[in-house]
KETILUM-23084 format. One record per atom (N, C-alpha, C): residue in one letter; x, z, y. Coordinates in Angstrom, 3 decimals. Each point is the difference from the previous one (the first is absolute). Layout:
 aa        X        Z        Y
  A        X        Z        Y
...
//
This chain:
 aa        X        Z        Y
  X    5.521  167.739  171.579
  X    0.201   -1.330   -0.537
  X   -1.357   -0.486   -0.516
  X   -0.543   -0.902    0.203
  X   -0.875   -0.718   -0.159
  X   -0.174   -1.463   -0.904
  X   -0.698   -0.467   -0.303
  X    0.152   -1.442   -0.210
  X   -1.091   -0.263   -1.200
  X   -0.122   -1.682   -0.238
  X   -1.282   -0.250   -0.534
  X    0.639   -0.601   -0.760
  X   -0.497   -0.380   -1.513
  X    0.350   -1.213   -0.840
  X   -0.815    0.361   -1.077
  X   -0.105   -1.589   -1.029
  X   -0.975    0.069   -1.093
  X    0.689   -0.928   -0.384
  X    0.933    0.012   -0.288
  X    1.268   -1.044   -0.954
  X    0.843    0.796   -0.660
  X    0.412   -0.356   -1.230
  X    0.964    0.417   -1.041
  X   -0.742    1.217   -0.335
  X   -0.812    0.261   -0.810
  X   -1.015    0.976   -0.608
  X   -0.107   -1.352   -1.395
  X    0.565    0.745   -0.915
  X   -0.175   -0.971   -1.113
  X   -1.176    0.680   -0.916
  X   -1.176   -1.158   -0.282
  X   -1.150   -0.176   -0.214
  X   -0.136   -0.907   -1.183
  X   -0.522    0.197   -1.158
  X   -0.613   -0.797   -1.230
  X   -0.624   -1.620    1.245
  X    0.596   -0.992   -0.704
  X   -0.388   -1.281    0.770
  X   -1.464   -0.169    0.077
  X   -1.011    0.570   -1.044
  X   -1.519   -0.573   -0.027
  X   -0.695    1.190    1.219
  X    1.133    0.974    0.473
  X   -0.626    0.995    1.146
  X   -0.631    0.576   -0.767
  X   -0.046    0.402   -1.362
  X   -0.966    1.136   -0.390
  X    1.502    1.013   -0.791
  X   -0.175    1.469    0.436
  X    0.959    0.736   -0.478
  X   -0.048    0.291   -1.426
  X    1.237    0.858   -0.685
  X   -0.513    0.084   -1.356
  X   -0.502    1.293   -0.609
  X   -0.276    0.734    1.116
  X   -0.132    1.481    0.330
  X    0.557    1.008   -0.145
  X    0.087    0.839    0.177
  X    0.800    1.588   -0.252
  X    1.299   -0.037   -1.032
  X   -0.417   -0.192   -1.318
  X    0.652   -0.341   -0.863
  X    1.175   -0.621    0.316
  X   -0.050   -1.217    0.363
  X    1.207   -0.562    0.603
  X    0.615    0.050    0.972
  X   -0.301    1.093    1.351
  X    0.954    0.305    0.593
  X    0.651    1.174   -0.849
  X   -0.779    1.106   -0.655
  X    0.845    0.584   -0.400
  X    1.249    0.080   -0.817
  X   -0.539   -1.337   -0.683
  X    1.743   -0.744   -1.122
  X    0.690   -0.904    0.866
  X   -0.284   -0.244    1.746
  X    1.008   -0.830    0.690
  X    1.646    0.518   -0.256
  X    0.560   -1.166   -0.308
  X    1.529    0.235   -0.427
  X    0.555    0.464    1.442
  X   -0.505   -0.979    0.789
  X    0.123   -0.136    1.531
  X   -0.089    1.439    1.133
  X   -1.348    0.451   -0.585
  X   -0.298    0.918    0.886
  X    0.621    1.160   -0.811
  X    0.330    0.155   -0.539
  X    0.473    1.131   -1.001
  X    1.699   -0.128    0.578
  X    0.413   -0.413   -0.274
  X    1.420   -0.385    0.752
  X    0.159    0.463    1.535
  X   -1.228   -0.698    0.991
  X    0.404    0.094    1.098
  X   -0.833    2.354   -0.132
  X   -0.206   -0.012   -0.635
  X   -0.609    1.661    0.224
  X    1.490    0.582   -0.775
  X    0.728   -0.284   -0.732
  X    1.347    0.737   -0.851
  X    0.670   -0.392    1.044
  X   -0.039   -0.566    1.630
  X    0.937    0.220    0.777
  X   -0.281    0.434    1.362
  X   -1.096    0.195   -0.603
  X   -0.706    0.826    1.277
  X    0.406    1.753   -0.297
  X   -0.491   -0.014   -1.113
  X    0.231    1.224   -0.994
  X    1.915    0.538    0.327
  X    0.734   -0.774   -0.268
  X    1.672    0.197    0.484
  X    0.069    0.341    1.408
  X   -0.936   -1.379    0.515
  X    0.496    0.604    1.782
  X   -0.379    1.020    0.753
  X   -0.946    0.248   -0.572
  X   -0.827    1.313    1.125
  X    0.595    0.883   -1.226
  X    0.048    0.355   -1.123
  X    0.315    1.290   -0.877
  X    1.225    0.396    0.888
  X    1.135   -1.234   -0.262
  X    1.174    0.342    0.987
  X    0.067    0.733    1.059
  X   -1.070   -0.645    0.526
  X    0.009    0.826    1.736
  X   -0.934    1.178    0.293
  X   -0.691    0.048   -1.047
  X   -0.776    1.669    0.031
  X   -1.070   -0.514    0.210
  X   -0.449   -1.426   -0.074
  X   -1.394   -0.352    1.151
  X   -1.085   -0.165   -1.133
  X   -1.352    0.082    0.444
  X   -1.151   -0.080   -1.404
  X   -1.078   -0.712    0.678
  X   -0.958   -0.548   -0.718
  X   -0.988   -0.704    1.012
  X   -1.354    0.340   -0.237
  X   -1.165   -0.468    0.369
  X   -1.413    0.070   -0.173
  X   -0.972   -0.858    0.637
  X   -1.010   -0.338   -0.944
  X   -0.677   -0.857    0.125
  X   -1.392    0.142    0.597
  X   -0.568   -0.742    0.814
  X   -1.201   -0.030    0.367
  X   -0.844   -1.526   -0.180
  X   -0.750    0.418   -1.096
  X   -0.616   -1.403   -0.061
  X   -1.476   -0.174    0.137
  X   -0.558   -1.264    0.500
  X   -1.266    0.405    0.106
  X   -0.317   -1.587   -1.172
  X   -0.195   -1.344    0.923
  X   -0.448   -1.209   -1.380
  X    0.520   -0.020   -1.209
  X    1.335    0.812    0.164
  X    0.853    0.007   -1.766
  X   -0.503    0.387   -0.579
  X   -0.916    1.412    0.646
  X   -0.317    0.744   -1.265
  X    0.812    1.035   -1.057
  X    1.349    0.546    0.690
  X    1.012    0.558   -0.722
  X    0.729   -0.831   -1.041
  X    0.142   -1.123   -0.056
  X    0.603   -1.206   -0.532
  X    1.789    0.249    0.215
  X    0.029    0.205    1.344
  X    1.574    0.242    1.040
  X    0.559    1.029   -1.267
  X   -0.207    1.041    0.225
  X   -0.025    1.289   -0.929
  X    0.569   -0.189   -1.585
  X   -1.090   -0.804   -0.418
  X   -0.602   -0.135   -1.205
  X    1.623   -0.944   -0.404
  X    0.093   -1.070    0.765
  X    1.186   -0.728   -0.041
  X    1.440    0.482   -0.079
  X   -0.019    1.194    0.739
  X    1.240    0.281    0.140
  X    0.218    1.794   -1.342
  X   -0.890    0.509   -0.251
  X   -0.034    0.821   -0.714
  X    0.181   -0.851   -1.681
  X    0.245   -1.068    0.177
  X   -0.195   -0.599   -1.579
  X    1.908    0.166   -0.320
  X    0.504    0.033    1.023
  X    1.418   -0.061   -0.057
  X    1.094    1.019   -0.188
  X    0.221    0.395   -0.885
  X    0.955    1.315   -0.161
  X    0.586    0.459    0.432
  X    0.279    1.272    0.951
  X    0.953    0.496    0.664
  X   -0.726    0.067    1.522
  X   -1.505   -0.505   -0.030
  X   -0.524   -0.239    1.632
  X    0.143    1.287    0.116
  X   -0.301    1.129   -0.454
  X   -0.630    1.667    0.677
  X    1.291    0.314    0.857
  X    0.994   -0.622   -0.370
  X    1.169    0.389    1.050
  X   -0.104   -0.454    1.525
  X   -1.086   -1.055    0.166
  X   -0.143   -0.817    1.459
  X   -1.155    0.771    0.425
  X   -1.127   -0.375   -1.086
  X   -1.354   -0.038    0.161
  X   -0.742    1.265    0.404
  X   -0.478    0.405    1.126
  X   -0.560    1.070    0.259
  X   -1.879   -0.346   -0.877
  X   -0.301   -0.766    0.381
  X   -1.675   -0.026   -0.445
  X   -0.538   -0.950    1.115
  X   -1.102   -0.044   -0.618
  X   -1.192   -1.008    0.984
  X   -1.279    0.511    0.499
  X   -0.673   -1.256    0.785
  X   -1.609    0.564    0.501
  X   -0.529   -1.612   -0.437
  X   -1.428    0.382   -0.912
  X   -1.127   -1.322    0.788
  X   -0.671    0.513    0.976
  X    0.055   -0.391    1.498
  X   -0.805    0.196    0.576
  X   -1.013   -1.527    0.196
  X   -0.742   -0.337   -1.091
  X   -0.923   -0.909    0.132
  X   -0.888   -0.446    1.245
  X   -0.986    0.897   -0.359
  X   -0.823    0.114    1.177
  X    0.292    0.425    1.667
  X   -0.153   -0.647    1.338
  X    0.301    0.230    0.906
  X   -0.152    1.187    0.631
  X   -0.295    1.057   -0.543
  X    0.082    1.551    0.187
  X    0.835    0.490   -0.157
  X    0.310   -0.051   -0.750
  X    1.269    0.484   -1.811
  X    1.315   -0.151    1.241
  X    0.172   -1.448    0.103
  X    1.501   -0.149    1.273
  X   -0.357    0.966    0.907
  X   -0.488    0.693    0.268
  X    0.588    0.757    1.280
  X   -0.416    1.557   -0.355
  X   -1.018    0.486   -1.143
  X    0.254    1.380   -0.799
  X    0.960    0.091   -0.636
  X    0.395   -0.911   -0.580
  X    1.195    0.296   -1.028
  X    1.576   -0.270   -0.069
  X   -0.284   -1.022    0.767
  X    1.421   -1.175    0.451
  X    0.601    0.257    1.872
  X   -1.199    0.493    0.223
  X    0.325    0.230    1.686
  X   -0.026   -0.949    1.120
  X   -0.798   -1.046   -0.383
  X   -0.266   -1.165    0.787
  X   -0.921    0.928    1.136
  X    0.019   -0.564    1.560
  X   -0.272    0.508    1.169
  X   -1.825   -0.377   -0.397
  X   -1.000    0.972    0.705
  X   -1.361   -0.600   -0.026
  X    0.197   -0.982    1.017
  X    0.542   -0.508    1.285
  X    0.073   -0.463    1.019
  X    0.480   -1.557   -0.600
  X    1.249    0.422   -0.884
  X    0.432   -1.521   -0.303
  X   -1.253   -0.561   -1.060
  X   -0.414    0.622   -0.865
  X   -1.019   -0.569   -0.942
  X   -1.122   -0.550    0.935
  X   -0.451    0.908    0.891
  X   -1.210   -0.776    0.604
  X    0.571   -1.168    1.353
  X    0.653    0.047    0.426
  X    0.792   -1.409    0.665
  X    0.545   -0.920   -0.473
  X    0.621    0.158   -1.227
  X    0.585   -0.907   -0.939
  X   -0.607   -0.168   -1.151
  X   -0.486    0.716   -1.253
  X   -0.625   -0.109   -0.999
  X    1.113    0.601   -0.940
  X   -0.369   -0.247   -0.844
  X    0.639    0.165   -1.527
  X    0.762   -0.936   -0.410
  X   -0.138   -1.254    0.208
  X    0.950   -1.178   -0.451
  X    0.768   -0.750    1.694
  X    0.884    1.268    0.335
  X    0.760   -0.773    1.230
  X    1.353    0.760   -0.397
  X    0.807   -0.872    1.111
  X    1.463    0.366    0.205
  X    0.263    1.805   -0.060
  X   -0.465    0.431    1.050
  X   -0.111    1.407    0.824
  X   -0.012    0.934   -1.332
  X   -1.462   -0.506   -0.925
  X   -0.389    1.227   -0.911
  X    1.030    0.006   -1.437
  X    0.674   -1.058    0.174
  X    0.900   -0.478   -1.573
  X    1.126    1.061    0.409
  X    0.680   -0.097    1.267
  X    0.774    0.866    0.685
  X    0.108    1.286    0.197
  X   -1.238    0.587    0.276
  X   -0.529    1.350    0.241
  X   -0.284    0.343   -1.660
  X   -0.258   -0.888   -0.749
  X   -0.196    0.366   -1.515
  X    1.334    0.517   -0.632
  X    1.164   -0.905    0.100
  X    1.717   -0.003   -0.266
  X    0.304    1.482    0.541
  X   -0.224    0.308    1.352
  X    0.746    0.926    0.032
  X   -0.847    1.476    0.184
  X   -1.380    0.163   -0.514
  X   -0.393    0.710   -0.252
  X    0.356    0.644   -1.365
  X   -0.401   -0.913   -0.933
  X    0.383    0.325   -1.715
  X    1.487    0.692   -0.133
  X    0.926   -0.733    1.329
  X    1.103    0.321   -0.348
  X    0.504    1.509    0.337
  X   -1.166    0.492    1.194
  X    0.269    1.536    0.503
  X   -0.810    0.713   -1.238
  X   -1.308   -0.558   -0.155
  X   -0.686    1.154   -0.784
  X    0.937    0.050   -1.435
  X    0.368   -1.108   -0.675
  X    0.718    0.440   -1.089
  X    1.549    0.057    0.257
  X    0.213    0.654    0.979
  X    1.778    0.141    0.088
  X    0.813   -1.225   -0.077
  X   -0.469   -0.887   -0.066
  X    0.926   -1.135   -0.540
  X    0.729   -0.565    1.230
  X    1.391   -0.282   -0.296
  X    0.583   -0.850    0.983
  X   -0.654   -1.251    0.023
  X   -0.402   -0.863   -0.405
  X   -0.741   -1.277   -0.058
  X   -1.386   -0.074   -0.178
  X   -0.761   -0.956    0.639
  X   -1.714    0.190   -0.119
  X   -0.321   -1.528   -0.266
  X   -0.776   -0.516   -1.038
  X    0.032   -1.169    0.151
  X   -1.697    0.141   -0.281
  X   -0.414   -1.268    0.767
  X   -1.599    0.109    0.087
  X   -0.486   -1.525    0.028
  X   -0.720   -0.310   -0.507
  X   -0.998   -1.382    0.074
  X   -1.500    0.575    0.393
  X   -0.540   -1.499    0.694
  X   -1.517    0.417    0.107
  X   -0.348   -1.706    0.635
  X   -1.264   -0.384   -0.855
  X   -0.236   -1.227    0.243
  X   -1.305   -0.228   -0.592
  X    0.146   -1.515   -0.267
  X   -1.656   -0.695   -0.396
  X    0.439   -0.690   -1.425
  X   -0.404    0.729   -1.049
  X    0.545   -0.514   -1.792
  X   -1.198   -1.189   -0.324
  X   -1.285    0.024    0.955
  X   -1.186   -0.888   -0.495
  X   -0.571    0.592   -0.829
  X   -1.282   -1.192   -0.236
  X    0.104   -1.525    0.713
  X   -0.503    0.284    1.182
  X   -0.983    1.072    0.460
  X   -0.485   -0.101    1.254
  X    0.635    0.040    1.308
  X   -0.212    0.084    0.894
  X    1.300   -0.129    1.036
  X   -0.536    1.710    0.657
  X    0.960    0.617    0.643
  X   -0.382    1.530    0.484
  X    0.690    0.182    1.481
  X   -0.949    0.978    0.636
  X    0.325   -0.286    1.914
  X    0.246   -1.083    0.549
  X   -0.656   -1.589   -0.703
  X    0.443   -0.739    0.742
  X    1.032   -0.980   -0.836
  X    0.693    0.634   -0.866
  X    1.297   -0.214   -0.677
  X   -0.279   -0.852   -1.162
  X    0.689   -0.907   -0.024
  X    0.050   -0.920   -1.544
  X    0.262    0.705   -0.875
  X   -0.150   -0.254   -1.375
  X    0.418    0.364   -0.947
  X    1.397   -0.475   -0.493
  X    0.977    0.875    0.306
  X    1.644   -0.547   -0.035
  X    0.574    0.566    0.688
  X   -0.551    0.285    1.154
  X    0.605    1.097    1.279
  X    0.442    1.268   -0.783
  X    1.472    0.347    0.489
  X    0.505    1.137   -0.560
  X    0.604    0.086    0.940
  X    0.619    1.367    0.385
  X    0.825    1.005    0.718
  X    0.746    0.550   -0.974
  X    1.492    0.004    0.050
  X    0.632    0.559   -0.748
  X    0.957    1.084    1.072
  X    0.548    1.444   -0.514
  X    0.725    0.289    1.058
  X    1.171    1.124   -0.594
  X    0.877    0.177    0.459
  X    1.160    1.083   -0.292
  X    0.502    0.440    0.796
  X    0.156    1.216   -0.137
  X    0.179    1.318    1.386
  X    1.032    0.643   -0.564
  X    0.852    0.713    0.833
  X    0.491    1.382   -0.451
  X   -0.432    0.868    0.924
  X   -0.020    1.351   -1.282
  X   -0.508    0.907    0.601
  X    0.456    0.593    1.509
  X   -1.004   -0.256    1.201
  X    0.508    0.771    0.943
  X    1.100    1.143    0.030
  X    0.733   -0.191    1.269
  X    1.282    1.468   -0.456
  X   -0.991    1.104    0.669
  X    1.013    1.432   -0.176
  X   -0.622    0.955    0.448
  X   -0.265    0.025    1.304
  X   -0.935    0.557    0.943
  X   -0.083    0.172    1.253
  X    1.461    0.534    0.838
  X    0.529   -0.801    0.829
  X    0.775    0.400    0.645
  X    1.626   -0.506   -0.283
  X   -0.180   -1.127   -1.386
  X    0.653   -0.616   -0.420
  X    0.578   -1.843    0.176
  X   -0.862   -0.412    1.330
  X    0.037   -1.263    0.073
  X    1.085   -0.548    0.154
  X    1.264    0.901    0.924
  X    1.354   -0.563    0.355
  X    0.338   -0.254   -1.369
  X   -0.124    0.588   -1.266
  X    0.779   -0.247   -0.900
  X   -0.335   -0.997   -0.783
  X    1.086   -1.460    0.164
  X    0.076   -1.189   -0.652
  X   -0.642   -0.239   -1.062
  X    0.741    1.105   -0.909
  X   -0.378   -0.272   -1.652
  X   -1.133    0.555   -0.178
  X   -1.088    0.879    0.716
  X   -1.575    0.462   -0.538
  X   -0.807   -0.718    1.257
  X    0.256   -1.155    0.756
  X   -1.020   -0.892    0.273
  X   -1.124   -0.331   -0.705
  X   -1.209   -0.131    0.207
  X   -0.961   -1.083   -1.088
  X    0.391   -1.285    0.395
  X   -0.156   -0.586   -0.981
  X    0.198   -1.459   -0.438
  X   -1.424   -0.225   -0.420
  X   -0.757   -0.994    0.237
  X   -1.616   -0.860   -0.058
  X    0.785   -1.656   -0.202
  X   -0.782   -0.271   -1.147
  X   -0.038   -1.341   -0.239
  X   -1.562   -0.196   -0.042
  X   -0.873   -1.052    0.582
  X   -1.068   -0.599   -0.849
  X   -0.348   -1.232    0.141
  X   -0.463   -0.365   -0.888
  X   -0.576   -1.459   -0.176
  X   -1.400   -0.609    0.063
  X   -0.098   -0.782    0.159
  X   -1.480   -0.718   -0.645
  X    0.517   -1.119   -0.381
  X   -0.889   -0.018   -1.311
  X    0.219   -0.905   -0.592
  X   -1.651   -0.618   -0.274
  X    0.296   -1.426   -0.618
  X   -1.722   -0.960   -0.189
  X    0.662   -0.882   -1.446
  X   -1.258    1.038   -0.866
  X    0.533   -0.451   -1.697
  X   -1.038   -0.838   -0.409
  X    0.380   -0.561   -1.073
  X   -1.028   -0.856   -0.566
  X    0.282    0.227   -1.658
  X   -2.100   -0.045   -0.226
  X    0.114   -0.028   -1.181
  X   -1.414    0.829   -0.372
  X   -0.442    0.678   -1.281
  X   -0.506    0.769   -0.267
  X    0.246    0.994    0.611
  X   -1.046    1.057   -0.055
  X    0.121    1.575   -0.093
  X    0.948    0.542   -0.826
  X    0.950   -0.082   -0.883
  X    0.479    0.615   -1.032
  X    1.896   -0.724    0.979
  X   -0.346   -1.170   -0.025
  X    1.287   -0.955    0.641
  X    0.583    0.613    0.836
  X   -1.322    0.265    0.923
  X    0.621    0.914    1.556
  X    0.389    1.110   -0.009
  X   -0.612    0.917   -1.040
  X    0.471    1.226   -0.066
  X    1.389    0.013   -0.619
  X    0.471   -1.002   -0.640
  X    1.013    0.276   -1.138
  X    1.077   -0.675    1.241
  X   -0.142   -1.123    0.851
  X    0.662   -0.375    1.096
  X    0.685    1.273    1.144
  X   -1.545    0.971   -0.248
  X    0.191    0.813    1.252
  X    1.213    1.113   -0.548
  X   -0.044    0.285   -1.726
  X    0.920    0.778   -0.125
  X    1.703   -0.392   -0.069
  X   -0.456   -1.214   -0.157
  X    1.899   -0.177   -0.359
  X    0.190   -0.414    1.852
  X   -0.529   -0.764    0.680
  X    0.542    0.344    1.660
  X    0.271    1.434    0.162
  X   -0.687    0.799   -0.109
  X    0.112    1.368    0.489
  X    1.092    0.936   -0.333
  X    0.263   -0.352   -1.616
  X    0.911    0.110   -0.651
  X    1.824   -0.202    0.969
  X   -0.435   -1.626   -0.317
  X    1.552   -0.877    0.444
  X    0.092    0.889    1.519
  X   -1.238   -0.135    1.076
  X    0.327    0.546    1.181
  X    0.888    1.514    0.026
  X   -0.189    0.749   -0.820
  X    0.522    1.530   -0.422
  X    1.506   -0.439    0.054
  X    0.319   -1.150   -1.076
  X    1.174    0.127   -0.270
  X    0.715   -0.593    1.109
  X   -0.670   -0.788    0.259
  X    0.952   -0.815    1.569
  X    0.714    0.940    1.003
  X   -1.607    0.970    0.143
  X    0.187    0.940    1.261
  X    0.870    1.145   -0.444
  X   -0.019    0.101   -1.392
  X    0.783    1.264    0.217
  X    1.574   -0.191   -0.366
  X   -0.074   -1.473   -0.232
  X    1.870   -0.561    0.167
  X    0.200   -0.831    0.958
  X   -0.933    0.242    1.093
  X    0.701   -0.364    1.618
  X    0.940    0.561    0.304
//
């Protein structure tokens, strides 16, 4: 599943975010993580993060909320364009054909994090936070993506351990602080969508 959008990401109107602080007291995002927290606890499922422009923000967001260690396996910054594919398992092939801020590597990011840390779910961003623009890329360009963890080898007939891939791009506006705080609550909402398809 695929698809693009940069609408309904609710953003401070002057486009400048209010930083860290205030996602972590979101009434909003705190809510939509206490039912993230029910649905996957329910079903045995846990997730993990791979972030690279957030900065461990994703993480940081969802660990503020009580009861996450029941979902939450752990995270990666893989910042730097090395880091994705030592640590996170991004392909050398896709990094040097695609870069660091494309579709392919947000993808290969999701469901890497999600094998190396056990997690049924992998959720990964990787983009351009600014102001400068990178590979080409504006500053706003984000890749957002959610995987489940590949099934075991030899397991594809079976329905229920398919992977499931969602990703996005999205084109934000605003500050450096705006976009990042944009990039976490999309990434966020995308988790919850995908994992109550």
């Amino acid at each position: 599943m695929t698809d693009t959008m940069a609408k309904g990401i609710r953003t401070p109107s002057s486009g400048q975010a209010g930083g860290p602080g205030d996602l972590l007291a979101d009434p909003d995002l705190q809510e939509l993580i206490a039912g993230l927290i029910e649905t996957l606890s329910a079903r045995g499922e846990s997730v993990a993060t791979a972030e690279s422009l957030t900065g461990g923000l994703i993480g940081a967001v969802l660990t503020s909320v009580p009861g996450v260690s029941a979902i939450f396996r752990g995270g990666v910054i893989s910042y730097a364009t090395d880091l994705k594919a030592a640590l996170v398992g991004v392909s050398e092939r896709t990094l040097a054909e695609h870069g660091a801020v494309a579709q392919l590597t947000a993808v290969e990011m999701a469901l890497g994090i999600a094998e190396r840390c056990d997690a049924t779910w992998g959720v990964a961003v990787t983009g351009v936070a600014g102001p400068d623009e990178q590979e080409g890329h504006p500053a706003g360009t984000v890749f957002t993506a959610v995987a489940r963890k590949p099934p075991a080898a030899g397991s594809w007939d079976d329905q229920h351990t398919d992977s499931v891939v969602c990703v996005r791009q999205l084109a934000l506006h605003g500050d450096r602080a705006a976009v990042r705080e944009q990039t976490v609550r999309a990434s966020l909402r995308q988790l919850q969508q995908v994992c109550q398809a």
